[in-house]
N, C-alpha and C positions, 0 to 999 in steps of 0.2 A: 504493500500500500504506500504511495506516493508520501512523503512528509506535508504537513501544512506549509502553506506559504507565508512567508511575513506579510503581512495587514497593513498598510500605507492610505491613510485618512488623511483625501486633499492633494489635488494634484497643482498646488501652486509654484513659485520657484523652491520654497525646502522639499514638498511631497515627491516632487519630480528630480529634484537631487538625490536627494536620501535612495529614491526606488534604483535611479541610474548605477548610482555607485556599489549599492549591494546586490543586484542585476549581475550588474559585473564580474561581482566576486562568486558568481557562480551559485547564488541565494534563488530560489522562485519567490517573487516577489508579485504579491497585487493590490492597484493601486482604485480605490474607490472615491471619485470626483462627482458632486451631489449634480455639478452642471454638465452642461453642454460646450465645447473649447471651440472658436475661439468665445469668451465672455470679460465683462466691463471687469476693469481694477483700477485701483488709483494708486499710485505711488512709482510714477516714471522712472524719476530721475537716480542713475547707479551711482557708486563708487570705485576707483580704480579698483581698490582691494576685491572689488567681483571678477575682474576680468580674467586673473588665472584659473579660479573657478571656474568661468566659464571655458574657457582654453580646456581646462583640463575634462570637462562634463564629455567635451569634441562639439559644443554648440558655436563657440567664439566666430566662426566662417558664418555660419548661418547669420548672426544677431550683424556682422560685416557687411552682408548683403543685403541685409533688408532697409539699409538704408536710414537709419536713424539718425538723429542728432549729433552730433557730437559734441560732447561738454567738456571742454576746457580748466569749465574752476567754475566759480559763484560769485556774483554779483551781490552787493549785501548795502542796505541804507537803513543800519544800527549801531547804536553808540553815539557818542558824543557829536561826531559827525556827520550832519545829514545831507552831504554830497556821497552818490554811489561810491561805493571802490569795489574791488574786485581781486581775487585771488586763484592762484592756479596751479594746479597737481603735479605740474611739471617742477615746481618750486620745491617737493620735497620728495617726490615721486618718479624719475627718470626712468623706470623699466616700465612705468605703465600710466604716462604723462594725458592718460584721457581716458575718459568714460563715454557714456551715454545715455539721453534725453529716449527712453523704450517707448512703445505705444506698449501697455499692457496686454492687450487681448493678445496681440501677435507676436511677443516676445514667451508670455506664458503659452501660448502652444508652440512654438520653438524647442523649449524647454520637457514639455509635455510629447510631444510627436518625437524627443529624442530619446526618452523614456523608454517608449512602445518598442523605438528601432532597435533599442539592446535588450529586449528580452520582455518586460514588464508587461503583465497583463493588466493593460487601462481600460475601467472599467467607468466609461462617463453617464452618467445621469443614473448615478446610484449613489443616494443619499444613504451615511453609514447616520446612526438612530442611536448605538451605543455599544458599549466594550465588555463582552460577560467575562467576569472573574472567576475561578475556580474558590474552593474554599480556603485553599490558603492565602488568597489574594491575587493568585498570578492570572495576569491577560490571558484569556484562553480562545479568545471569539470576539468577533464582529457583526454586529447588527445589521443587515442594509434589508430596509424593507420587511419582505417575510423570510426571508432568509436568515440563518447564523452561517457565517462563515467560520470554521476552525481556523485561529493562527499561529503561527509558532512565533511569533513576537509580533505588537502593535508598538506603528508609530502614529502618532497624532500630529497631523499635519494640518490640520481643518484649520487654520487661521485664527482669524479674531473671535471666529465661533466658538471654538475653544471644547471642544465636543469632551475632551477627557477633565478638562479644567472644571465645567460645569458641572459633570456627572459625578466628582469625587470632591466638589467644591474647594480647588484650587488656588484659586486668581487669588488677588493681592492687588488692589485698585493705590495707586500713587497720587496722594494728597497733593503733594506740590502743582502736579500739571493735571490742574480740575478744568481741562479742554475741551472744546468740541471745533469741529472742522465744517464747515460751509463750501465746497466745492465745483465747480464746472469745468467743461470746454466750449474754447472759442476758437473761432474762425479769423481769420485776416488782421489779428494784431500787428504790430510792430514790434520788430526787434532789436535788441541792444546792439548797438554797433560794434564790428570786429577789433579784437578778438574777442570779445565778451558776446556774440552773434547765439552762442550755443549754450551760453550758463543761463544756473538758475538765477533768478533775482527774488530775492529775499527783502522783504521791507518794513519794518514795524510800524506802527500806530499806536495811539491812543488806546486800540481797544483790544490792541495784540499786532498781528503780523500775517503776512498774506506772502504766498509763493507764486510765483509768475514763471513756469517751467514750457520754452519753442520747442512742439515737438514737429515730427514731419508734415507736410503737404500747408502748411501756413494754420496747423491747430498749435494752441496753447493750453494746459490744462491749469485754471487760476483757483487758490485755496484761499480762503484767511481761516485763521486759527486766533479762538475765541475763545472768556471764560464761559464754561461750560453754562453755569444759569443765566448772565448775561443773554448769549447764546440762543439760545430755550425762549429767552422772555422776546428775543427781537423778531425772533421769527416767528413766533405767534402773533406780533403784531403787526410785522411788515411781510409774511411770507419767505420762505425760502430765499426766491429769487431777489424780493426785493433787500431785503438784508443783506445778501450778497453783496448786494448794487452797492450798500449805502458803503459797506465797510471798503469795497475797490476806490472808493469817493475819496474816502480818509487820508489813502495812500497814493500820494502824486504821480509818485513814477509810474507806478502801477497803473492807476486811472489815465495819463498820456498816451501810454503802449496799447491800451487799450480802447482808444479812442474810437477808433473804424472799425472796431471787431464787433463779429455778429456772435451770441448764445448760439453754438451748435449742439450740446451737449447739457444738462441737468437742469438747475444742480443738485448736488445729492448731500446727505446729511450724513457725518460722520459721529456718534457722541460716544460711544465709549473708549477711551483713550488708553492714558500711557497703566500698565500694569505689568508685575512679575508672578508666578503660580511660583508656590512656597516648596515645590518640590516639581523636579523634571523629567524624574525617572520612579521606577516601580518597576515589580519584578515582573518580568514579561513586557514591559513597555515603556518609552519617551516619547517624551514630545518635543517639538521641533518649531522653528520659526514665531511667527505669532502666534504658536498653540501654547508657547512654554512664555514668551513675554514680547511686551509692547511698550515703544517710548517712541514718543515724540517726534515727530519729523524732519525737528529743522536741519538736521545734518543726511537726510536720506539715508537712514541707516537700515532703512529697513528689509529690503531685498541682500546688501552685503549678511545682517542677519541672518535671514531665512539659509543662505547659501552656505554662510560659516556654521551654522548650528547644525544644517544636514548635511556636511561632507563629516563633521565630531561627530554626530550621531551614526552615521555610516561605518566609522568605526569603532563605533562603542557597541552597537548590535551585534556586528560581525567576531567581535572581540567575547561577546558577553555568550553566545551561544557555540562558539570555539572552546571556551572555556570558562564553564559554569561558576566556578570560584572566583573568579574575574569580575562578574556581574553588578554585583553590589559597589566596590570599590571604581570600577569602571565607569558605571552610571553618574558614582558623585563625584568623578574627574570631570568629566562630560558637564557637570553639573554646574562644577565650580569656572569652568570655561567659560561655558555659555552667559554667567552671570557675572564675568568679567568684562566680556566684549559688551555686554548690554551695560554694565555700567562703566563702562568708558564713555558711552552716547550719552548716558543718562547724566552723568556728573558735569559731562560739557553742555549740554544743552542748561542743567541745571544754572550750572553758571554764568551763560550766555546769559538767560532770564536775568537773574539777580543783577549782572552789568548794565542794563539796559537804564540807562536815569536819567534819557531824554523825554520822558512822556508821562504828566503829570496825571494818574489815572489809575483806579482801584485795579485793574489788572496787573497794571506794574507795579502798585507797592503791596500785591497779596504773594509777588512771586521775588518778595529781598529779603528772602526768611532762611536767607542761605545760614546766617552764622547761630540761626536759633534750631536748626536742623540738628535733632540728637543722637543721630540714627549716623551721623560719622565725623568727626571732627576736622575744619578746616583742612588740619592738614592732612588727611586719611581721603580729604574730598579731591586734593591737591595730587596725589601721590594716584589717584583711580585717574584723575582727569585727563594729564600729561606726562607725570615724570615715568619716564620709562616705558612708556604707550607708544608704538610705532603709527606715525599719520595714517588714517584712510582717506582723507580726504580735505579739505579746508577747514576742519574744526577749531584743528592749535591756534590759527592767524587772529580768529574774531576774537579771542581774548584782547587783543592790545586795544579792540576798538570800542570797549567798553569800562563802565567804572567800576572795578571788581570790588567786591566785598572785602571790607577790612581782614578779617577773619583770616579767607584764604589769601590776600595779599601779602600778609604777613607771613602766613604761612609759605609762600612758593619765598620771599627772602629768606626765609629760616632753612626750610629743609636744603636750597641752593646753596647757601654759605658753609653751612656744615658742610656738603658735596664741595665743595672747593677746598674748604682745610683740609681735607684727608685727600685729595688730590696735588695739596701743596706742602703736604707734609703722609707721604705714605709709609705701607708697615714695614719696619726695619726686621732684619735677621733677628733681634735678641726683643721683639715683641711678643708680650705672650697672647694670642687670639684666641677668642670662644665665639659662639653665636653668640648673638643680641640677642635680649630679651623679649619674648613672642616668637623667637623665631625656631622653627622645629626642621628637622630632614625627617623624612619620613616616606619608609618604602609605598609606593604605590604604583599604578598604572602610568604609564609615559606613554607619549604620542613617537612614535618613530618609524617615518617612511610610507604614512596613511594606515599604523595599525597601532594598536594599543599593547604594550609590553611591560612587565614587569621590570622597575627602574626604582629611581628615588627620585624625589622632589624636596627643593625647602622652600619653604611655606615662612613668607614674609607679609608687609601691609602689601606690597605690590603685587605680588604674585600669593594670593590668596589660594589659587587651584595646585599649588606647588610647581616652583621655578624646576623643570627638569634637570638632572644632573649627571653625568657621565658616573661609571662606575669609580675612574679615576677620583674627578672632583669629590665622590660622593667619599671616598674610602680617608679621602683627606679633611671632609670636615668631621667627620670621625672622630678623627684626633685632635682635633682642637678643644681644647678641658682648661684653658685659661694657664693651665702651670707648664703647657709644652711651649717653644718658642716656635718660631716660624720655621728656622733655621732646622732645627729637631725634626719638625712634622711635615716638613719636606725631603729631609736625610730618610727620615722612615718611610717613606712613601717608596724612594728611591731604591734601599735597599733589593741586592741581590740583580739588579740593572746591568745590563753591559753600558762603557762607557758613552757611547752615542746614544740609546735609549735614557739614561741617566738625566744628558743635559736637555733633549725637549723634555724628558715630564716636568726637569724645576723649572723651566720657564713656563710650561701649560700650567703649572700650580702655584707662580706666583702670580701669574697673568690673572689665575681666576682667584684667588685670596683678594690682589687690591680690587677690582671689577668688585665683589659684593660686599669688599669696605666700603670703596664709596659711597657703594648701593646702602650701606646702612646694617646690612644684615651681619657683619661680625664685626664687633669689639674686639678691643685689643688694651690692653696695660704693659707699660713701658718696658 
């Protein structure tokens, strides 16, 4: 009798990654999509950090052909200055100096129709209903219709509908961004002048801030983002549309580019917003993309999400059903990843909000509650936002163009200064090092080469999911107990070496000793 196949709820960009990639590995995989492809989505605009992903899905030629935008960087009129400026991926980004402006329907079936070609039985206009658990708890089955389909693992890919999030009361709704979004497309606007011809333009107001994203053939797809009841109350009295109108009104730029443009499209109401589900995985199943969390727009995180959470889920299934022992430990790597990269988005957007102290107006002083936030200390806000965070995309720059919170101001001089003394005074041979305080090694699952393997990690403010560690690095901080010197717990490391092997390990272990000095994560006394 044939084995069940893995269970794939939602064929959006994570449902159709996740299925691709474990496809691949030789998994029977089947994927249940409530709709019909191609169908309406909102959230165009990529990030460079999708394009290897795609590259590597084998979609990148396709998404080349079809002819889309091409986005450059972001246009932004926030901050203290309210002349545009503009910033570009090429600025920190050189292997992958552009993105692009997607039509959703025809990108998600791109993604979906590459699915099918590797194996995946896609199964469209089959709404899945719900997830049966066995007694012990484990995902055992899928609901669609009058059917139970047997799984040998679920993933929950269903988006913002959140099918496993509801059903086990998950979600985790985020105070701070109490949002709703007002959206359409137009026809025949205006666009920024080259090179800015293909970015988004980003603009705040009064009553929040509105996205102006050129896509193909002369459409535009225009957002403003709104306090949620605000929101609620406007559009009950002025309608959808007219609401829409008032807040493009507010926003100059925006209402000029828009001038000669015709409503082709809605608009459509977005209100439940930015949220995290308190747990990702369970025995028998994850969730993926905006099934497991949801934040905020203004940095277009949301598709690199969906992409980077099912290429880790891909290997956390494959990893978890390879080897059962794995699973649990495996799941809360996956776990701790995913709510990494989401709180990279969340803690820059958070702050962007908070900098914002051009707009005298209850949306803007309900969102400067950066330094009364208890939930992570300036500098822990500081440390998730930047320090040590590789760019996806234009988020680092809009810091300068705002007026940040005392809090963490202080904070990025603090924890930078410190990073400078111990770069301007590093560890000497007759130093004694230990970890820092919080900070643990601890064996677990490592990502290496798209598979999950037993490794070590240590587990810092920055690397919450644990920082991976070579066997080498790991066997050397071992020995660090405060009473060895450097000099010591490098000779032992060394020991029993032929001489050429000798001199790279002490340079690979003092290279990585000062590297997570500065980083913070080992002390040292004299």
């Amino acid at each position: 009798m044939p084995e069940s196949p893995i269970v794939v709820i939602g064929g959006g960009p994570a449902g159709s990654c996740v299925s691709t990639l474990l496809a691949r590995r030789g998994y029977a995989v089947t994927l249940l999509e409530r709709e019909r492809f191609p169908r309406d989505h909102v959230g165009e605009s990529l990030l460079p950090a999708s394009i290897p992903i795609l590259d590597d899905l084998g979609v990148l030629g396709a998404v080349q052909r079809a002819g889309f935008v091409v986005k450059r960087g972001a246009t932004m009129i926030w901050g203290v200055d309210r002349e545009p400026w503009s910033w570009y991926f090429s600025e920190t980004n050189a292997s992958n100096p552009h993105s692009y402006q997607v039509w959703r329907p025809e990108f998600d079936a791109i993604l979906l129709d590459n699915a099918r070609s590797c194996g995946v039985d896609v199964r469209e206009a089959c709404a899945a209903t719900g997830v049966v658990f066995d007694d012990s708890g484990t995902a055992i089955a899928v609901r669609c219709g009058d059917e139970t389909m047997p799984a040998r693992y679920v993933v929950d890919a269903s988006g913002q509908g959140g099918l496993l999030s509801r059903q086990l009361g998950l979600r985790q709704w985020d105070d701070f961004f109490r949002n709703l979004a007002v959206y359409a497309y137009y026809q025949g606007g205006d666009r920024l002048e080259p090179p800015d011809d293909g970015n988004i333009l980003i603009e705040s107001q009064s009553n929040g801030w509105l996205w102006n994203i050129p896509l193909r053939d002369g459409w535009s797809s225009v957002g403003a983002v709104v306090d949620s009841e605000t929101g609620q109350e406007g559009i009950r009295r002025l309608g959808a549309r007219g609401f829409l109108e008032a807040q493009i009104a507010a926003a100059p730029q925006t209402a000029g580019m828009l001038g000669n443009a015709r409503l082709a499209s809605g608009p459509e109401i977005v209100r439940d917003w930015s949220y995290r589900c308190r747990q990702l995985y369970g025995s028998g199943y994850i969730l993926v993309g905006d099934a497991g969390c949801f934040i905020d727009p203004l940095f277009s995180s949301g598709v690199h999400l969906a992409l980077t959470s099912a290429t880790l889920a891909a290997a956390a299934v494959a990893s978890a059903l390879s080897d059962p022992d794995m699973a649990g430990p495996v799941g809360q790597v996956y776990q701790q990843l995913y709510y990494k990269e989401y709180g990279h988005f969340r803690e820059l957007a958070r702050l962007f909000y908070s900098s914002n102290r051009t707009a005298d107006s209850y949306f803007w002083e309900a969102r400067r509650l950066l330094d009364d936030d208890p939930s992570l200390t300036p500098r822990q806000s500081f440390i998730q936002a930047v320090a040590g965070q590789p760019p996806r995309g234009y988020e680092r720059a809009v810091l300068s163009h705002g007026l940040a919170p005392a809090g963490f101001a202080n904070s990025v001089t603090g924890v930078e200064a410190e990073r400078q003394r111990r770069r301007d005074h590093p560890l000497r041979p007759e130093a004694r090092p230990r970890l820092a305080h919080g900070v643990v090694l601890q064996r677990q699952p490592v990502l290496a080469d798209g598979d999950f393997v037993w490794g070590y990690g240590l587990v810092t403010d920055g690397h919450p999911e644990g920082l991976p560690c070579s066997g080498l690095v790991a066997r050397l901080l071992h020995g660090l107990d405060g009473r060895t010197t450097v000099a010591e717990a490098v000779a032992d490391l060394c020991r029993g070496l032929e001489p050429d092997a000798t001199q790279q390990v002490e340079t690979v272990a003092l290279e990585a000793l000062q590297i997570l000095y500065v980083d913070g994560a080992i002390s040292a006394t004299p």
